[in-house]
C-alpha positions, -999 to 999 in steps of 0.1 A, spaced: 313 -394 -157 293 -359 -164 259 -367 -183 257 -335 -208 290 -316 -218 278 -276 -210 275 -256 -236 305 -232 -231 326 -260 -231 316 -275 -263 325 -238 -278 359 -243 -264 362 -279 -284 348 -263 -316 376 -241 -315 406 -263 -305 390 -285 -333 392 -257 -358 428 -245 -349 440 -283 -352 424 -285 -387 444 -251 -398 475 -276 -387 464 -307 -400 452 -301 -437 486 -288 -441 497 -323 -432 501 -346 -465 480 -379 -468 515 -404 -460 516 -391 -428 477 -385 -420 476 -423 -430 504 -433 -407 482 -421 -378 449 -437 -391 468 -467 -386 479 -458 -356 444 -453 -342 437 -487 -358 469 -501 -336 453 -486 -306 415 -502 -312 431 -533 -318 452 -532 -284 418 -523 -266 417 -555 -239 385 -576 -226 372 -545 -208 360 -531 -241 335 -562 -248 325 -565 -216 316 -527 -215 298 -526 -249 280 -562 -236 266 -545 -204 252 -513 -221 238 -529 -253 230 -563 -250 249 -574 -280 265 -609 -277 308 -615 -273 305 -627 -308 291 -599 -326 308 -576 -305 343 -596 -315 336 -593 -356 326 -557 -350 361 -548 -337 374 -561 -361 358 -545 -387 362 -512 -372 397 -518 -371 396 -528 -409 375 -500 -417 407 -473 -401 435 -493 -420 411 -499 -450 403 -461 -455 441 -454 -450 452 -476 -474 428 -458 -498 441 -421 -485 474 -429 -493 473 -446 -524 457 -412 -533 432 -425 -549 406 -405 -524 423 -371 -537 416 -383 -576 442 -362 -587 435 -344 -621 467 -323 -637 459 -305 -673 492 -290 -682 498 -252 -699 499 -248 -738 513 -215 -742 510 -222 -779 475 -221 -777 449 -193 -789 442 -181 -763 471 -199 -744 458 -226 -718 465 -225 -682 485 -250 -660 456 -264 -643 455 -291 -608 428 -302 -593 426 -323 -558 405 -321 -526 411 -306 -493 389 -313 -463 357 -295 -450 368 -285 -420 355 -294 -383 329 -325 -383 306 -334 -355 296 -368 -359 266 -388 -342 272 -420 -327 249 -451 -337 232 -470 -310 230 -501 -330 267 -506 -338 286 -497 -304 317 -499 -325 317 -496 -364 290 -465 -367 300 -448 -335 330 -433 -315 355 -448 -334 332 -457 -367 331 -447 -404 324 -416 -399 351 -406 -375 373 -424 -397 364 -409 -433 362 -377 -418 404 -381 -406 411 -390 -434 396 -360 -453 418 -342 -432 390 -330 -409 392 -330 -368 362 -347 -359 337 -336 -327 316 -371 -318 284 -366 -302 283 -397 -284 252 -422 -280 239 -424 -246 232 -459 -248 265 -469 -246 287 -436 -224 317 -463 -214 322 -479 -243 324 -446 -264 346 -435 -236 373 -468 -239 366 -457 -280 376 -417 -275 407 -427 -250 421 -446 -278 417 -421 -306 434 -397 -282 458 -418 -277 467 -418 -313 468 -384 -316 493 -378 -286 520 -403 -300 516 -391 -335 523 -353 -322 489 -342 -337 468 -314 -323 451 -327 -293 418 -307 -305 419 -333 -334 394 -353 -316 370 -348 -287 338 -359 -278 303 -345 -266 282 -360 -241 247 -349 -243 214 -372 -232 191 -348 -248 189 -327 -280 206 -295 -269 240 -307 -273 237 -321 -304 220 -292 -322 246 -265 -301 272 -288 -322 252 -288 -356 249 -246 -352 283 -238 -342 297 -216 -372 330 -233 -372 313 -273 -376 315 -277 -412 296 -314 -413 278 -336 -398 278 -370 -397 243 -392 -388 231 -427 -387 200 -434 -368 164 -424 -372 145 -402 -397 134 -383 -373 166 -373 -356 187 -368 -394 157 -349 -406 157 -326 -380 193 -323 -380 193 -318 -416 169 -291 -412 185 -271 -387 216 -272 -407 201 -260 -441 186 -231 -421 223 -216 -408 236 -185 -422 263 -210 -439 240 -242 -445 262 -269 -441 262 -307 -457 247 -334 -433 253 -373 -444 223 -390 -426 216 -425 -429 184 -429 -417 166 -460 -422 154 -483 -445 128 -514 -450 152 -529 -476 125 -545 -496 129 -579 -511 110 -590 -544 105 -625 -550 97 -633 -589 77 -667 -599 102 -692 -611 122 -687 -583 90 -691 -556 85 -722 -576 119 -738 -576 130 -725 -541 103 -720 -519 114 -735 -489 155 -726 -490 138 -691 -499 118 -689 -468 148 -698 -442 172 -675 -458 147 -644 -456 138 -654 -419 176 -658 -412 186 -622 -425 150 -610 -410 156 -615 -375 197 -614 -377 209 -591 -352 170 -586 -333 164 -568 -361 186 -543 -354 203 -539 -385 199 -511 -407 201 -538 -437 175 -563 -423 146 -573 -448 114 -556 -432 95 -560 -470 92 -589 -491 69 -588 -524 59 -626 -532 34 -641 -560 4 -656 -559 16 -684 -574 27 -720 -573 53 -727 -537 35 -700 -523 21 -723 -500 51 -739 -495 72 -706 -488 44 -695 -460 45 -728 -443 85 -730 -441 85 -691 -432 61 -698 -405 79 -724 -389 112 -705 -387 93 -679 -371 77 -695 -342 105 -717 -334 127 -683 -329 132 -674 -288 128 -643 -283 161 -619 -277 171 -588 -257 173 -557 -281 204 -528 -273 181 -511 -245 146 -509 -234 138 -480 -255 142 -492 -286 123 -528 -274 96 -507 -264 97 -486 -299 96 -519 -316 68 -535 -292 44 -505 -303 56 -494 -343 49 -536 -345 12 -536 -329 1 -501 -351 10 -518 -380 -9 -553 -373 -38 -531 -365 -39 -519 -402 -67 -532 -424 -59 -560 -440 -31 -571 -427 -33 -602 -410 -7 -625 -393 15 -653 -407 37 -658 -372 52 -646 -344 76 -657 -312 49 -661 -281 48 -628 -259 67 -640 -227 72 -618 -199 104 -611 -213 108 -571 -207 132 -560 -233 136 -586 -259 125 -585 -292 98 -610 -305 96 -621 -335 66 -616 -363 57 -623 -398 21 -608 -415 7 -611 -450 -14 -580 -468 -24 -581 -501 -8 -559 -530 -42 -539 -535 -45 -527 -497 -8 -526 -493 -6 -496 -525 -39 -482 -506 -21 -473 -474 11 -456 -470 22 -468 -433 25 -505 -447 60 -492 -459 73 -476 -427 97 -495 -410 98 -510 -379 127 -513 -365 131 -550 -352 124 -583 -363 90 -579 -382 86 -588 -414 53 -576 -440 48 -604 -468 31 -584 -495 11 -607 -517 10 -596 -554 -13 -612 -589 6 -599 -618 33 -584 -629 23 -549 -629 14 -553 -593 47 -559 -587 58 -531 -605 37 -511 -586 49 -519 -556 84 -509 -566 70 -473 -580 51 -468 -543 85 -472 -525 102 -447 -506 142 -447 -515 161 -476 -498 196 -484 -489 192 -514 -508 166 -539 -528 171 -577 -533 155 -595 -560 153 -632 -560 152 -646 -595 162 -669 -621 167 -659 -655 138 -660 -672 125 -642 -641 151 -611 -647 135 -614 -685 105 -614 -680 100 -586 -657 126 -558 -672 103 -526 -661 102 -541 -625 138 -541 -624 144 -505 -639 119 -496 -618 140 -512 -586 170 -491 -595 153 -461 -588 147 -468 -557 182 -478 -542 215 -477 -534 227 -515 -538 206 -538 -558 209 -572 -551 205 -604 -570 197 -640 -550 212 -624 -515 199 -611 -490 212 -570 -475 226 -577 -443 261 -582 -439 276 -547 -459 314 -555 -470 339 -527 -470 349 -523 -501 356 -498 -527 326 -505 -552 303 -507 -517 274 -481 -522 260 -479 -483 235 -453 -492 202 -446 -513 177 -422 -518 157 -400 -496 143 -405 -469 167 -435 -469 197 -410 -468 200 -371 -473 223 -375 -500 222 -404 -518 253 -393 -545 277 -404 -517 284 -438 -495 290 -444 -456 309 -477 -462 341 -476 -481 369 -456 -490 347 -439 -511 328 -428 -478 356 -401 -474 343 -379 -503 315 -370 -483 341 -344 -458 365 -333 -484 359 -310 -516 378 -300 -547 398 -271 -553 421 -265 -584 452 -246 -585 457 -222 -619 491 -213 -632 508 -221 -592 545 -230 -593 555 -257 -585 575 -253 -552 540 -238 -536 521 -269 -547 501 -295 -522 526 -325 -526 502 -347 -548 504 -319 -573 536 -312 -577 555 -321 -611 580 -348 -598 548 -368 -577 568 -373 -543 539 -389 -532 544 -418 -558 503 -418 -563 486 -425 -594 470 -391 -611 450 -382 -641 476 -362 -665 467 -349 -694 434 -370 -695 456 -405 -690 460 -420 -656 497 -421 -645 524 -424 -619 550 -406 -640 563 -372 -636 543 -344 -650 556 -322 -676 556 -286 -674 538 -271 -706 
């Protein structure tokens, strides 16, 4: 298998990818669903080979690996479930009033896709965020042909991912320049793709660094074009007194749990938690510290990332201040992710701004607060986040009102006595918060909803109806429900 796709061959998929787009947005969402299901069909048929590849290049165990299929098939049948219900194209229809002064227009409203899409594979999730992920997904079913740059940490199992999509394609009689992929080990791929005139998106989860700078270099184009990066997040917990008191203990193991679930590796896991001085304090440290040095120590996706983790974890224990609660011995074990838990306290955390990097792995920072409006504090310093959890009993949510509004600022998902990881695929699922969390926080990554992100509206003024897009024509062959007239509907619309 060729490392890096060249250059003039990645302008021959841009184009194939743009002449099957002119084909396929004239395709209606029944049909576009039929073959999201049938990519779905083709993931699902994928044998052992496809665990044991995406077990060899990333470490991940059979179990994971397992649920992650199966979410990724989910997430293709989910999202066309969603397309063809039509409630993705949020149909609006204002009929004419020639009576009128002046007289008002027949006026329909639905949304068509971008165009081509080049999407980045995720190294963390082999599966769900990759090849074959969300983003590939939402962008299908926007009616855009998607170009995936693919993650070189795992080339085979994107490759067993791509044959499949393919696959798809050719037995739905689709353009075969609906999908491709673009192998590239270093940068020059990847920003060729973001460049190219005729990519009309981009699609990121990863680092800061790498959706910042693709971000960047897609603002500057002659035509800047949207890029939906996910790029990190510390996910900051905020324990409030009552709770401390009355929980301590169950607290601690469920915040270690969700801490080190995964190595770490999750874009959801828990790298903040804000706890009071305050009675079960004590008792929250103790139990937190036992979960953490009884953790082994586990193999992270690849070396790279272990070693990333290994030296983001030592700058920030070197930081005044901070000082440690717990962490999993340092075996000679080359690769694996060790486990650690430190304390600062509120006043030197709010004095230094790398406290609230992350660190991407299974490190926690316990940040120690005295009042109330140390807490709130806290939650004003934050960057954006893809989510916050608060721990709390009533009187706790009472009590601390400007904590909480100020929370809401800061996030996509705001939870209450949970912990982030684990993101369900859902329609009311916002996977997305605030910069630097995301580069455009009005949108999700998880969900039907994640489609919006590749499509945009257009209306059609005074357009009879034989030249309509199906979903706006009078009769509603598509059977969907639409906004008519200000009410929501299946029936007929009238003609004004």
């Amino acid at each position: 298998m060729s490392k890096d796709t060249p250059i003039p061959e990645i302008d021959q998929l841009v184009q194939r990818a743009h002449e099957a787009f002119l084909t396929f947005k004239g395709i209606d969402i029944k049909r576009r669903a039929a073959f999201m299901h049938q990519v779905a069909d083709e993931i699902e048929a994928l044998g052992p080979e496809l665990i044991r590849a995406a077990q060899s290049e990333t470490n991940l165990p059979e179990a994971r690996l397992a649920g992650e299929k199966a979410r990724t098939v989910f997430q293709w049948r989910s999202y066309a479930d969603a397309l063809s219900s039509g409630n993705m194209l949020d149909v609006r229809i204002d009929t004419a009033d020639a009576g009128r002064t002046p007289p008002k227009p027949d006026v329909r409203k639905t949304y068509v896709g971008l165009g081509v899409v080049a999407v980045f594979g995720a190294s963390n999730f082999p599966f769900a965020f990759s090849t074959a992920g969300g983003d590939t997904a939402s962008a299908i079913a926007a009616g855009c042909p998607v170009i995936i740059k693919t993650h070189p940490g795992h080339p085979e199992t994107s490759a067993l991912m791509a044959t499949a999509i393919k696959t798809a394609v050719r037995k739905a009689g689709l353009p075969d320049g609906l999908f491709a992929e673009v192998r590239s080990d270093g940068f020059e791929g990847g920003q060729h793709l973001v460049s190219h005139p005729l990519v009309k998106a981009v699609g990121f989860t990863g680092s800061f660094a790498g959706g910042k700078a693709l971000y960047d270099l897609a603002s500057k184009r002659p035509e800047p074009i949207p890029v939906f990066a996910e790029m990190g997040s510390v996910n900051p917990v905020f324990l409030l007194p009552n709770k401390l008191e009355h929980a301590a203990e169950e607290t601690a193991k469920q915040y270690a749990a969700s801490l080190m679930l995964g190595v770490g590796q999750f874009c959801t896991n828990p790298g903040i938690l804000a706890a009071p001085n305050h009675p079960g304090l004590d008792r929250f440290l103790n139990t937190l510290r036992s979960q953490i040095i009884e953790a082994a120590p586990a193999p992270m996706l690849h070396a790279g990332i272990a070693s990333a983790y290994a030296k983001k974890k030592t700058e920030l224990l070197s930081q005044q201040g901070v000082e440690v609660l717990a962490s999993v011995a340092e075996t000679n074990t080359e690769g694996h992710g060790h486990a650690a838990v430190a304390t600062v306290k509120a006043s030197q955390f709010l004095a230094n701004e790398q406290l609230a990097h992350e660190v991407f792995g299974p490190f926690g920072l316990l940040v120690i607060y005295d009042t109330a409006d140390e807490a709130t504090a806290i939650a004003e310093a934050l960057d954006g986040q893809l989510t916050v959890s608060v721990l709390a009993e009533q009187d706790d949510i009472k009590n601390n009102e400007r904590l909480i509004q100020a929370l809401t600022d800061k996030c996509g998902r705001l939870l209450l006595n949970g912990f982030p990881t684990g993101v369900e695929v859902c329609y009311a699922m916002q996977h997305g918060g605030p910069y630097p969390a995301t580069t455009d926080n009005r949108f999700t990554s998880v969900g039907p909803d994640a489609i919006r992100r590749f499509a945009r509206p257009i209306s059609y003024q005074n357009w009879p109806d034989e030249f309509l897009p199906n979903e706006l024509k009078d009769a509603n062959p598509l059977g969907i429900w639409r906004t008519v007239n200000g009410a929501l509907t299946k029936e007929p619309a009238p003609r004004g």
